[in-house]
C-alpha positions, 0 to 999 in steps of 0.5 A: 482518402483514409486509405491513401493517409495510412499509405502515406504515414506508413512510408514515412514511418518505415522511411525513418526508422530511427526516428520511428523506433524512438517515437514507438519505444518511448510511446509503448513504454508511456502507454504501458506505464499508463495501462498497468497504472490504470489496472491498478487504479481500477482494482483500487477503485473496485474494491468490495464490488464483489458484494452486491450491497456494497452501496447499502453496508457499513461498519459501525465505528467510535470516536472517543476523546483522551486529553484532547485527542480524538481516536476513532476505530471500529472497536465497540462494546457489546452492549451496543448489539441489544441497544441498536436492537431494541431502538434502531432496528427499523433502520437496518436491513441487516446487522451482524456482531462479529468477532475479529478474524483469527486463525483456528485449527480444523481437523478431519481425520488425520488432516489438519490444517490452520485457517482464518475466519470469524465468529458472526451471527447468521445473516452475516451470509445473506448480507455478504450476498456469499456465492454459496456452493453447497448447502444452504445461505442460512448454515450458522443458524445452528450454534455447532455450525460452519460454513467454509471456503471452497479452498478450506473445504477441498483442503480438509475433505479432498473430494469428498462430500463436506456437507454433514461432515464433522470439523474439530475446531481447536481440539475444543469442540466438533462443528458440522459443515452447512454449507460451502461458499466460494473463496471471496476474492482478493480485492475485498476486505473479507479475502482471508476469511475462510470459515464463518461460525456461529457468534452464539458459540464464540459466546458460549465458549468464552467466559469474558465475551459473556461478562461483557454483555453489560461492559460499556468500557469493554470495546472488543467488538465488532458490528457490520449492518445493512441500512435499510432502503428508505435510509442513508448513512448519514440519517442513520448515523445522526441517530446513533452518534451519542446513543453510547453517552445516552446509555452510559454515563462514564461515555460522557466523559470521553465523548463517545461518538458513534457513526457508519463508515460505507464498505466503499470509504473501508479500503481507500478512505479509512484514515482519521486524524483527531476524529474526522476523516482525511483519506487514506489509499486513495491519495496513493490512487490519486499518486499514481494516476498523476505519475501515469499521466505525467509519463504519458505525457513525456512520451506523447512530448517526444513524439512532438518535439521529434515531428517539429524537428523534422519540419524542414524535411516535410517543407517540401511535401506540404508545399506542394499538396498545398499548391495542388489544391490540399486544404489545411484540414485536409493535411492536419487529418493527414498528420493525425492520421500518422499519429493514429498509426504510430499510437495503434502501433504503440499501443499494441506494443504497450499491450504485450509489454504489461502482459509480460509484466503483470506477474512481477507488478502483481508481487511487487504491488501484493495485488492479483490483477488479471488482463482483462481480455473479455472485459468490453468496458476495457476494449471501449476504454482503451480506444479512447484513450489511443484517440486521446493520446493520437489527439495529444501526441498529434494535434501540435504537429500537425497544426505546426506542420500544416502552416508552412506557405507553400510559396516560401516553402518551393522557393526555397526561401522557408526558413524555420524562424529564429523562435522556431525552437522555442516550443520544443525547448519548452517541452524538453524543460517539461519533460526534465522538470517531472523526471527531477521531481519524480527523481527527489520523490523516489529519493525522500520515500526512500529516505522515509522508510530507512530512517523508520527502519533505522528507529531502535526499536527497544528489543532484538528482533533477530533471532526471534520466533513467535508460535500461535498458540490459540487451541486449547491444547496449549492451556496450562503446558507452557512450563513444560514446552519451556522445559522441553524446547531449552533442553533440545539446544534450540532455544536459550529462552522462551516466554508467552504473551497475550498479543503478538511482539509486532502489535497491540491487542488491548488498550484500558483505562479506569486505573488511579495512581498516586499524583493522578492529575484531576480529569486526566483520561488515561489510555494504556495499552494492556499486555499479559506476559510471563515472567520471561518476556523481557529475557525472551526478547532482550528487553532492556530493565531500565528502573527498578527489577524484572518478573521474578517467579521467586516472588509470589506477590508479583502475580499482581506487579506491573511492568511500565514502559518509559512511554507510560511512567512520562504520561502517567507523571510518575517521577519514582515510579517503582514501588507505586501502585495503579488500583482499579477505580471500579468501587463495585468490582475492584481487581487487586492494586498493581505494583509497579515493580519495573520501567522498561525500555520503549519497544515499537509494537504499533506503526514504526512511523508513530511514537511509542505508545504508553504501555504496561505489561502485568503477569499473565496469572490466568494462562491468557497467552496467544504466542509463545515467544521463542529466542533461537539458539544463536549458535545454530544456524535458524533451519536447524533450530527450527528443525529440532523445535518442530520435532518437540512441538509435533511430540507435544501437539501432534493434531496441530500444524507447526506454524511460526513466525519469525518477528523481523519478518513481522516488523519488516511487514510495517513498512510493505506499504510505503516500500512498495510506494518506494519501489513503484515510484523507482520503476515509474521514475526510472521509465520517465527518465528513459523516457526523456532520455530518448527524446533527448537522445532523437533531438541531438541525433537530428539536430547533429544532421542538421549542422553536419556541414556547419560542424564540418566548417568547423573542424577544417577551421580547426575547432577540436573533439570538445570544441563541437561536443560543447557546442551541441550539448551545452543548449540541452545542458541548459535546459536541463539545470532550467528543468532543475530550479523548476521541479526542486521547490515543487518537489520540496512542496508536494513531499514536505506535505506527504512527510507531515502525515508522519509524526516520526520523520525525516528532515529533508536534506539540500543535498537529496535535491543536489543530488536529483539536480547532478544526477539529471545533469549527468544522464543528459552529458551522457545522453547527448554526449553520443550523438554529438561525440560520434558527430566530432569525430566524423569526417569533415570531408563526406560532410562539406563534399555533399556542399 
């Protein structure tokens, strides 16, 4: 029986093949936006599996409030490591102090290369559960330790043996290779870490890591734990949620709170606005599932409309099965049955076009998604969702179809009823709503991150270069680089700075000035630069004078932004001095002896942040900051700038980073949301556009004698394609008035998780409305032109 349902669904495929080709087309493009969007919702989710005790690790995280407003971060003091020790330890299996990942410059022999990696203490390894290839778990128990990636390892020694071997780290210090571990995958929070050394030596070579054993207020820290397993996340974090105030006093006053953030919340629910947590990529994961939903349905939507169009042409088949004794059960299996073969076929379809396009999806997306052809899961997954979409696609026709009576039907008497319709112009009203909504979606997205984009951002990113300078082979030769690089004619100034231009690094507090409101919890962010940063990035003095080397009291001067002089209440700031309010170890007062414009160093979508840059009198730079030689094209510039930095520092790789390209990475999340959604609403619309497209070519077959009528009656080219289009065009504005006020609803929410945004414009839903107006004339416009102009005489001699 099976057998002879495939026979008879597979003539009917290939007996029509327009319709067949419509149906396959907008199915496999369906299914295929549905399977790479399940591939990525799939990476997503599994994010961090790669570590065994993903459900039992947690980062420790703090909550502090400043006038009112409640930032949290995984930023910690020091002090906090031996307090957990001596108090919590039965609750964690694990707990490790880390530094944050940085880059560091290794050396064997003659090769040098730059990688990421951090400082942390020894079970940090077995924690991680590393897959380790050579060596041993426990390689950072001694404190001239390292341990490297596979990649690092072959990088350095080729094929050579590492273990043993001799690393030079930053020209500063040699470490010796324990053991080697296999790269960590992409989709994990540790994929650029590269090496693991010891915390002791991050400790032993850094004067303020020591000084900060006892600083409660110098939250540079980070801490990873494994909770042990008779505990949960939750009573762990009851225990320690005021251990800071309890320990220190001054954390009373900003209400520090700490608590555990679980390695599953770290990619997908990391977001938090005023102290609690509200989400974060999950709700892009919750988008694309919505949009692959939505396109699946479109497709499936086609397949529906298409097979009750054609219900006359199989009036005649289910009339007589029916009077030969086919049971209704029998033919809805039989209907079923075409629509398996149709989804199978699409689905294979479907499989070719993702593995065709996972390379460009993987770019656009920045993921690294393989097809997964051994994954049984996938295979269990993928036939329930071709029954799923069979059953979807299927269950409408074949309940309409197997209804007709068979009397009326060889009679010739069936007639499809005056609401017979009416289904079908519901589903095409559907269809348009999603694809407008989608179509205003994409716009506002788009709208959002130009209107970022378009923000000034305080200085002139063009044309500037940033270099790490993180050995210590750069301590103390700035005067001479700066001399060396202006006299090669590449660069017309230079300048260091403690944080890269494109971000913040350190953020204090504990400073008084005169007119300080009473309890006023100030939060500034801290930058050292040299006397050169403001020329160097074209920053415009707004109040007062820039850093001047001819004035040696401007060691301790400070420059303000505008941000800062409105927060701290400054109404004559220049000349007025921030003194540390630390009675035990006071550093020296600041003058201020500047303002500065607001320049965006954090996220372009957030306001400027309250900020002062003070005179780097120590050396604590970490970037050179290089303004290029306009009159030069950027190759060469960078060309001759190499030529003097390999001069100077000829064991360090030359590596560099053009600041607009670092700006221009602010917005690589939204823009590939933006771009995504393009493709996906693209694909939805031609999606609806062939079921459109179907429905006009049958419904221009089903009146060809009336049109025929007509034109003998002398009805014009117009006359017919009005006629045609004028039913769908209603469908359509319908669809329009539908999507607009859902569309305006879901994306005024999106925007108002963004301080700086745009104002949603009526003509952004105007043009969604024409644009979907246009696509359906033109659409419709073929068939029903091509069926104007056709001979009145074929049609009304087949009468």
């Amino acid at each position: 029986m099976f057998k002879n349902y495939l026979k008879i669904a597979w003539r009917n495929l290939s007996k029509n093949k327009g319709y067949t080709i419509i149906n396959l087309g907008g199915l496999a493009i369906g299914m295929a936006v549905t399977l790479i969007i399940g591939l990525w919702i799939m990476d997503e989710l599994s994010h961090n599996s790669y570590f065994s005790n993903k459900n039992r690790i947690a980062q420790v995280f703090q909550s502090q409030t400043f006038n009112g407003e409640t930032g949290t971060g995984p930023a910690i003091p020091r002090p906090l490591e031996m307090a957990f020790r001596e108090s919590y330890m039965d609750n964690f299996k694990h707990m490790v102090m880390a530094s944050w990942t940085t880059s560091q410059y290794l050396k064997y022999k003659e090769t040098s290369i730059s990688r990421e990696g951090n400082f942390t203490q020894r079970e940090a390894p077995e924690m991680l559960d590393l897959n380790i290839l050579k060596g041993e778990m426990d390689g950072i128990r001694e404190i001239n330790s390292i341990m490297l990636s596979k990649s690092t390892a072959e990088a350095l020694f080729g094929n050579e043996d590492p273990i043993g071997k001799t690393v030079e780290v930053n020209s500063q210090y040699d470490m010796m290779v324990t053991a080697v571990f296999e790269d960590i995958p992409f989709n994990t929070s540790f994929n650029d870490t590269h090496f693991l050394m010891p915390w002791d030596k991050y400790v032993s070579i850094n004067e303020w890591i020591k000084n900060a054993e006892d600083q409660w207020g110098n939250n540079s820290f980070q801490m990873f734990v494994q909770i042990s397993d008779n505990t949960t996340f939750e009573s762990v974090t009851a225990k320690i949620l005021n251990v800071k105030q309890e320990l220190n006093e001054n954390s009373k006053e900003f209400n520090a709170q700490l608590f555990l953030l679980p390695m599953e919340d770290w990619h997908l629910r990391s977001r938090f606005e005023n102290g609690k947590q509200v989400g974060g990529r999950i709700k892009y994961v919750w988008l694309f599932g919505i949009i692959g939903a939505f396109v699946l349905l479109l497709a499936c939507i086609n397949f529906m409309n298409l097979s009750t169009a054609r219900s006359e042409k199989r009036a005649k088949e289910v009339g007589i099965r029916k009077s030969i004794g086919s049971q209704r059960s029998q033919l809805i299996n039989q209907f079923l049955g075409e629509s398996f073969v149709v989804v199978l076929l699409a689905f294979l379809i479907a499989v070719v076009i993702v593995v065709l396009s996972l390379n460009g999806f993987n770019e656009l997306a920045r993921k690294d998604i393989d097809f997964p052809w051994s994954s049984m899961g996938f295979w269990a997954a993928s036939l329930a969702f071709i029954l799923f979409t069979a059953l979807l696609a299927g269950s409408y026709p074949a309940l309409y179809l197997s209804s007709f009576r068979p009397v009326e039907v060889l009679k010739g008497t069936f007639k499809a009823g005056r609401h017979s319709g009416l289904p079908r112009k519901i589903l095409v009203v559907l269809q348009f709503t999603v694809s407008v909504a989608f179509i205003i979606g994409t716009v506002i997205v788009m709208q959002q991150i130009n209107y970022a984009k378009n923000r000034p951002i305080g200085y002139d990113k063009e044309g500037l270069v940033q270099i790490p300078t993180m050995s210590q082979d750069f301590q103390g030769k700035f005067e001479l680089m700066r001399d060396e690089f202006i006299a090669s004619g590449a660069v017309v100034e230079m300048s260091t700075s403690s944080a890269p231009t494109t971000s913040i690094w350190s953020n204090r507090s504990g400073f008084v000035w005169e007119g300080k409101p009473e309890g006023f919890q100030e939060d500034l962010a801290w930058t050292e630069v040299s006397p050169e940063y403001a020329k160097s990035l074209n920053l415009k003095i707004v109040q007062g004078r820039d850093f001047s080397r001819e004035f040696p009291s401007d060691s301790n001067a400070v420059l303000l932004n505008e941000t800062a002089v409105k927060y701290m209440g400054l109404e004559n700031p220049i000349g007025k001095f921030i003194k540390d309010d630390d009675e035990e170890d006071p550093s020296p007062p600041l003058k201020i002896i500047g303002v500065v414009q607001d320049m965006i160093a954090q996220s372009p979508y957030e306001p400027v942040k309250q900020g002062m840059y003070v005179f780097d009198k120590y050396g604590n730079s970490s970037y050179y900051n290089l303004r290029l030689n306009p009159a030069q094209s950027a190759s060469q510039n960078l060309a001759v700038i190499e030529r003097v930095f390999k001069e100077h520092f000829p064991d360090i790789p030359f590596q560099y980073d053009f600041v607009d390209q670092e700006y221009g990475e602010k917005f690589a999340a939204e823009e590939r949301i933006g771009r995504l959604s393009g493709i996906f609403t693209a694909l939805a619309i031609l999606i609806s556009c062939l079921g459109l497209f179907g429905l006009t070519s049958f419904v221009a077959e089903q009146r060809t004698k009336e049109i025929g009528v007509r034109k003998v009656l002398g009805a014009s080219v117009f006359n017919v394609w009005n006629m045609l289009s004028k039913d769908f065009l209603k469908l359509v504005i319908i669809s329009c008035f539908i999507a607009v006020p859902i569309a305006y609803y879901v994306m005024n929410g999106w925007l108002q998780e963004y301080p700086y945004r745009v104002i949603l414009k009526w003509w952004i839903f105007a043009l969604a409305m024409l644009g979907a107006m246009a696509v359906t004339i033109l659409t419709v416009s073929f068939q029903a032109i091509r069926a104007a102009k056709s001979n009145p005489a074929r049609s009304l001699r087949t009468e």
